[in-house]
N, C-alpha and C positions, 0 to 999 in steps of 0.2 A: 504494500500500500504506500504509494506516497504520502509524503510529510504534506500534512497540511497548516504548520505551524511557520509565523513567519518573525522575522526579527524586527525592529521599529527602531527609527533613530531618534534619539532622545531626546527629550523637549528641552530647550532653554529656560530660565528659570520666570516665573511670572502667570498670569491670569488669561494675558491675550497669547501666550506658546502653547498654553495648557490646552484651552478653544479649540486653536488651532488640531493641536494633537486630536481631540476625542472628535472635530469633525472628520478628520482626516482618515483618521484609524478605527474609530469606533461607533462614531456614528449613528452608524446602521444597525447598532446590537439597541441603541437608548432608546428610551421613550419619545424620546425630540423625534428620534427617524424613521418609526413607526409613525409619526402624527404629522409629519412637516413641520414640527414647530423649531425656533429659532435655539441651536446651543449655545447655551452661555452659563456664566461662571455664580455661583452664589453670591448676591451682591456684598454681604456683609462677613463674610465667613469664608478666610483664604484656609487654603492648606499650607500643610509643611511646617518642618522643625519648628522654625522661626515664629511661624502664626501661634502656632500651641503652647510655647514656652513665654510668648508674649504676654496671651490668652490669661497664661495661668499667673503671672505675674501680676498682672492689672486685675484679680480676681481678689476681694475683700469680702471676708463672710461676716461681716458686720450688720446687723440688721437682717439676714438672711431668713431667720427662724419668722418673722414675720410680714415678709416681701415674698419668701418663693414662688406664692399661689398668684401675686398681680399677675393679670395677663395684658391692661391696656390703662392708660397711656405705656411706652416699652419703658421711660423713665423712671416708675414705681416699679419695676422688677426687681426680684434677687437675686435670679435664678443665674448660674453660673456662666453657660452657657460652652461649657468646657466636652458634652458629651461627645463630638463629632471626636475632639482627638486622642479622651477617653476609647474608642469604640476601636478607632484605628492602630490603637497602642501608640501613639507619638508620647502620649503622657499615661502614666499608669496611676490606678485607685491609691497606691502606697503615697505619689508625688502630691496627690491631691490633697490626701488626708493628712500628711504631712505638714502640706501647703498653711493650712489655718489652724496649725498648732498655734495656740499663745492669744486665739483672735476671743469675744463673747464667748462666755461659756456653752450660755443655751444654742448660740448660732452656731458655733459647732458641733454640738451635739446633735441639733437637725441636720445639719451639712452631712455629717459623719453619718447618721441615720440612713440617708438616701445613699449614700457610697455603698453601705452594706446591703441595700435593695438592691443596686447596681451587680456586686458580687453573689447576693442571694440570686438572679437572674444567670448568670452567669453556672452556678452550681445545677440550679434545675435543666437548664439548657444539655448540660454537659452530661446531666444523668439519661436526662430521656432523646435527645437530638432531636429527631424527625416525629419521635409521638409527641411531642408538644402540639404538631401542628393537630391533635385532636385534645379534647378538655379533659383533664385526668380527675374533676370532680364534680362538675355538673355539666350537662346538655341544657342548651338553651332548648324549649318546644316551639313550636309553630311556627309559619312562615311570616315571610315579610307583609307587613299592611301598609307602608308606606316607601317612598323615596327616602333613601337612607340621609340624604342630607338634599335638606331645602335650602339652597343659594339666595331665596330673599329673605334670609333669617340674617342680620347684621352678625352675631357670635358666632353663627357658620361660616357666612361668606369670610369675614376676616382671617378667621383661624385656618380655613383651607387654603386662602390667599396667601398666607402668609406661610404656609406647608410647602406650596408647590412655586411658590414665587425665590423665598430665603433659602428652602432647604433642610428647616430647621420650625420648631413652635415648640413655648413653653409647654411643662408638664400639665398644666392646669387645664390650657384648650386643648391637650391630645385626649384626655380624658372627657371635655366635655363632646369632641367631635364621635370620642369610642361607644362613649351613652348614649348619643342620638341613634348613631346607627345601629347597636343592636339592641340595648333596652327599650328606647321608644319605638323603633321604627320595624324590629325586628328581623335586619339583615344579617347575612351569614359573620360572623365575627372573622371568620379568615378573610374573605374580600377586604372587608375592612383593611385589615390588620393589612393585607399585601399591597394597598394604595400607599399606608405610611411607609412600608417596605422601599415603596418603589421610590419616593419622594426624600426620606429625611438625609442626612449625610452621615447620621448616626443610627442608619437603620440596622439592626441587629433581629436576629431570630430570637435572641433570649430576651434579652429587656423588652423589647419592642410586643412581641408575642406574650409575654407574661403580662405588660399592661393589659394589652387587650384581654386579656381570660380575668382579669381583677376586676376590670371593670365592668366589664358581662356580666358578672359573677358565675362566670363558668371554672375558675379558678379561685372564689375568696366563697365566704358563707353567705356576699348576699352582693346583689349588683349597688353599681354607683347614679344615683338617681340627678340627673341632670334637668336643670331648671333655671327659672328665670333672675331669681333670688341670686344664683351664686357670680350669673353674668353682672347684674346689678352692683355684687360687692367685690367683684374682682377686674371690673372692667366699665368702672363709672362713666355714664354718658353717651354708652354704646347701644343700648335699645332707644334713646331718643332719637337715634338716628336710624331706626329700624321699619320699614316701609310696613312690617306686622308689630307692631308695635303695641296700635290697639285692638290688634286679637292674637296675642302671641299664643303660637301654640306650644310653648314650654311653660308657660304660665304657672301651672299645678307640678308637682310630686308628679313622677308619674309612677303609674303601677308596675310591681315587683313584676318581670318578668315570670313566667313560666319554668321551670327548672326541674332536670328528674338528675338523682343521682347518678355518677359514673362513677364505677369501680376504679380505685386506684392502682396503677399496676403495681407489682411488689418493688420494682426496682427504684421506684417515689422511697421508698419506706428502710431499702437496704442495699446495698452493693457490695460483694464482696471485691474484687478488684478496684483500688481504689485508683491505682496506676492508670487505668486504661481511658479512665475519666477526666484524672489530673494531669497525668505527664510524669514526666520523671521530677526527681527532688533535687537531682543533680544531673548534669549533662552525660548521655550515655552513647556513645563513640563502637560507633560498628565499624569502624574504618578509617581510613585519611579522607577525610574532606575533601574538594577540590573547589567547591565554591560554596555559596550560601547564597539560599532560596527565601527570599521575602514572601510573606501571605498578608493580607488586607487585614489580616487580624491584628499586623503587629509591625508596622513601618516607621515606628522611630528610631531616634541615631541611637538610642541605647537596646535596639532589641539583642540581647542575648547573644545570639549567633553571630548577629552583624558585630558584637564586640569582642566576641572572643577570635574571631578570625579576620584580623582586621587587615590582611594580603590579601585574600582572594577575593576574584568575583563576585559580583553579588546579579540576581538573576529574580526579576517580577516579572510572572506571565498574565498577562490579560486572558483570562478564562472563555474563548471562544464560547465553545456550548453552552456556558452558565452564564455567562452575558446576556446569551440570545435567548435563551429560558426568563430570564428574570425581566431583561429591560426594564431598567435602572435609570433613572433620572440622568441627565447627561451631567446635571451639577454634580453629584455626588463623583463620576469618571471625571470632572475636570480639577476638583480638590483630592482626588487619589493620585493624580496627576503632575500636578503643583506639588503633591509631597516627593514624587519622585522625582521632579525633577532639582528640587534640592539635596536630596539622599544621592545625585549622579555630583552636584558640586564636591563632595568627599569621596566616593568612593567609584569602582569602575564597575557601572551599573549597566546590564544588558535590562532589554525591555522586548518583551515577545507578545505576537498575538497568536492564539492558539491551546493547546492542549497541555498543562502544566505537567503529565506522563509521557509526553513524547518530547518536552524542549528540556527535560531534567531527567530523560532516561540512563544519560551515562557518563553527568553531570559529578555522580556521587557528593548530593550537596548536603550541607549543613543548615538546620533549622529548629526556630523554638518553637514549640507543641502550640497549638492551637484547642482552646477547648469545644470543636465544634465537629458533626460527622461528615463535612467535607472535605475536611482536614486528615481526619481519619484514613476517608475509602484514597485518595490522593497518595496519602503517604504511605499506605502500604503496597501500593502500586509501584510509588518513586523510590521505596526502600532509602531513606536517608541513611547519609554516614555517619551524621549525629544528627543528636537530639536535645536542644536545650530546653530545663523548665519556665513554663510559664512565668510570667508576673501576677500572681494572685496576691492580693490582699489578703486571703484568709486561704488556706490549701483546703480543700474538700474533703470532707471524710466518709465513712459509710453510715450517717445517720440519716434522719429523714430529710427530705425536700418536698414535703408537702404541703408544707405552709413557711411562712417565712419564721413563724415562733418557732416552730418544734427545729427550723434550720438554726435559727441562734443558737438553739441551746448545744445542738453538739458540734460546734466547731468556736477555736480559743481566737 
């Protein structure tokens, strides 16, 4: 069979090379080249080293503990805004929590709070991979009665504008955009869930996915009731300016959805191999190296791999087939982009489009475990020469992942 994998010359550094790149090369895999619409760069959220150590820099948890939930004017925000390079590993949960040692007590302690959501996210992901994408404690019933989201509602228009526009939307409107569409409206929680998928720059299967099941309440003991009340107090001034304004239909509570129990699978509850979940504790060497293999999980100057073998190669393949399955926002490919191409200003960086088992078949490269099954079925395809571990905040153990209390309690 011919190689269908091709090699790509690497972007210069910047926003308008990046563009350039993902029109050129990729294009055709995004949702931009599916729809005709125009590629371009997240107006307000660069990639790369530089952006995320800025990011984190200019980031004060001051007031946090009672700013995180604004969602408008963007002014009254607390919210961090740090998830895109959290997600991509440029900056790891350790750098964050680090970050606002010495800040308010209580504002770290909620900052610190959401970090371990983040890593609690991150543990269930890693237990169950691909069953998340079904609800491991309750089934929503019935079908959809309405349009999952009504565009003359001001909190939806905004919140989705600002989704598919920036890249990115506080916590506050993903949850009230995740209530409309499956509590009130009673659309499939996975559609949902794969619009944020396709849009954020921080879309993840683990976080991103466990909101959505929390919020349903396909994953907590009771869904999150979306209403007029919380827009009013988290986003002053914003139904005055709402064309339903005087017959909002979020006005009331709305009613509990419908919910039947799901069985938990056992491996929510226990794992014996805790290795296969987490990674190694230490780097495990099958071999000599000959280069090292970047995954999207993990593109900053400090991953692992990329530091321990700081002569060789370094080798990110644009995932042909999973590009074109997924079609991914073009913004999110032009800030994956921008990171690379400041990772080429230090190091001698190849860039591929195509099959990451056929451009790292004889490669023999070096890489840090990713805790995802993509990661997985790849890697034991590409048989790496080493293995570096993760960046976890908290290493995973064999307790439960069924809720995020019973997860505190067994991990230190």
């Amino acid at each position: 069979m011919e190689p269908s994998s091709s090699r790509l010359k690497t972007p210069a550094l910047g926003p308008e090379s990046a563009i350039e790149f993902v029109r050129s090369h990729l294009g055709a895999l995004t949702l931009e080249g599916s729809s005709g619409a125009e590629i371009e760069a997240a107006p307000s959220i660069r990639g790369g080293q530089s952006a995320a150590d800025d990011a984190l820099a200019a980031f004060d948890v001051e007031h946090y503990a009672c700013k995180r939930n604004e969602v408008l004017p963007t002014k009254r925000r607390g919210a961090s805004g740090l998830s895109p390079y959290i997600r991509h590993g440029l900056i790891s949960l350790r750098d964050v929590w680090n970050h606002v040692e010495g800040g308010p007590q209580e504002d770290v302690r909620k900052f610190r709070s959401e970090l371990l959501w983040q890593e609690y996210a991150r543990h269930w992901y890693a237990r169950l991979g691909d069953r998340t994408a079904k609800p491991v404690r309750h089934h929503l019933l019935g079908s959809a009665v309405e349009p999952g989201w009504d565009r003359k509602m001001a909190c939806v228009e905004t919140s989705l504008e600002e989704l598919e526009e920036e890249g990115w939307v506080v916590n506050q409107a993903r949850m009230w955009l995740a209530s409309q569409w499956s509590v009130r409206s009673g659309q499939a929680v996975a559609d949902g869930e794969d619009y944020f998928f396709k849009h954020l720059l921080d879309g993840s299967r683990a976080a991103n996915r466990l909101g959505w099941q929390w919020t349903s309440g396909q994953g907590s003991s009771k869904s999150y009731g979306f209403s007029r009340w919380q827009v009013e107090k988290r986003a002053p001034g914003l139904c005055a300016s709402c064309d339903l304004c005087q017959e909002c239909p979020i006005e009331q509570w709305p009613e509990n959805p419908e919910l039947k129990p799901a069985s938990i699978p056992l491996s929510v509850e226990t794992v014996v191999d805790v290795e296969t979940i987490a990674g190694p504790e230490r780097s495990h060497m099958f071999g000599a190296p000959r280069s090292v293999w970047l995954t999207a999980e993990s593109l900053g100057l400090s991953d692992p791999a990329l530091v321990a073998k700081p002569d060789l190669p370094v080798i990110f393949v644009f995932d042909e087939p999973l590009l074109s399955k997924l079609q991914l926002s073009a913004k999110r490919l032009v800030f994956l982009t921008e990171t690379l191409a400041e990772i080429a200003e230090h190091r001698d960086l190849e860039l591929w489009l195509g099959r990451p088992e056929e451009v790292l078949a004889d490669r023999e490269p070096a890489v840090t475990f990713a805790p995802t099954p993509g990661f997985a079925r790849k890697s034991a395809r590409i048989k790496p020469a080493g293995v570096y571990p993760f960046p976890w905040l908290l290493r995973p153990s064999d307790g439960s992942v069924a809720s995020f209390s019973s997860w505190r309690r067994t991990v230190s």
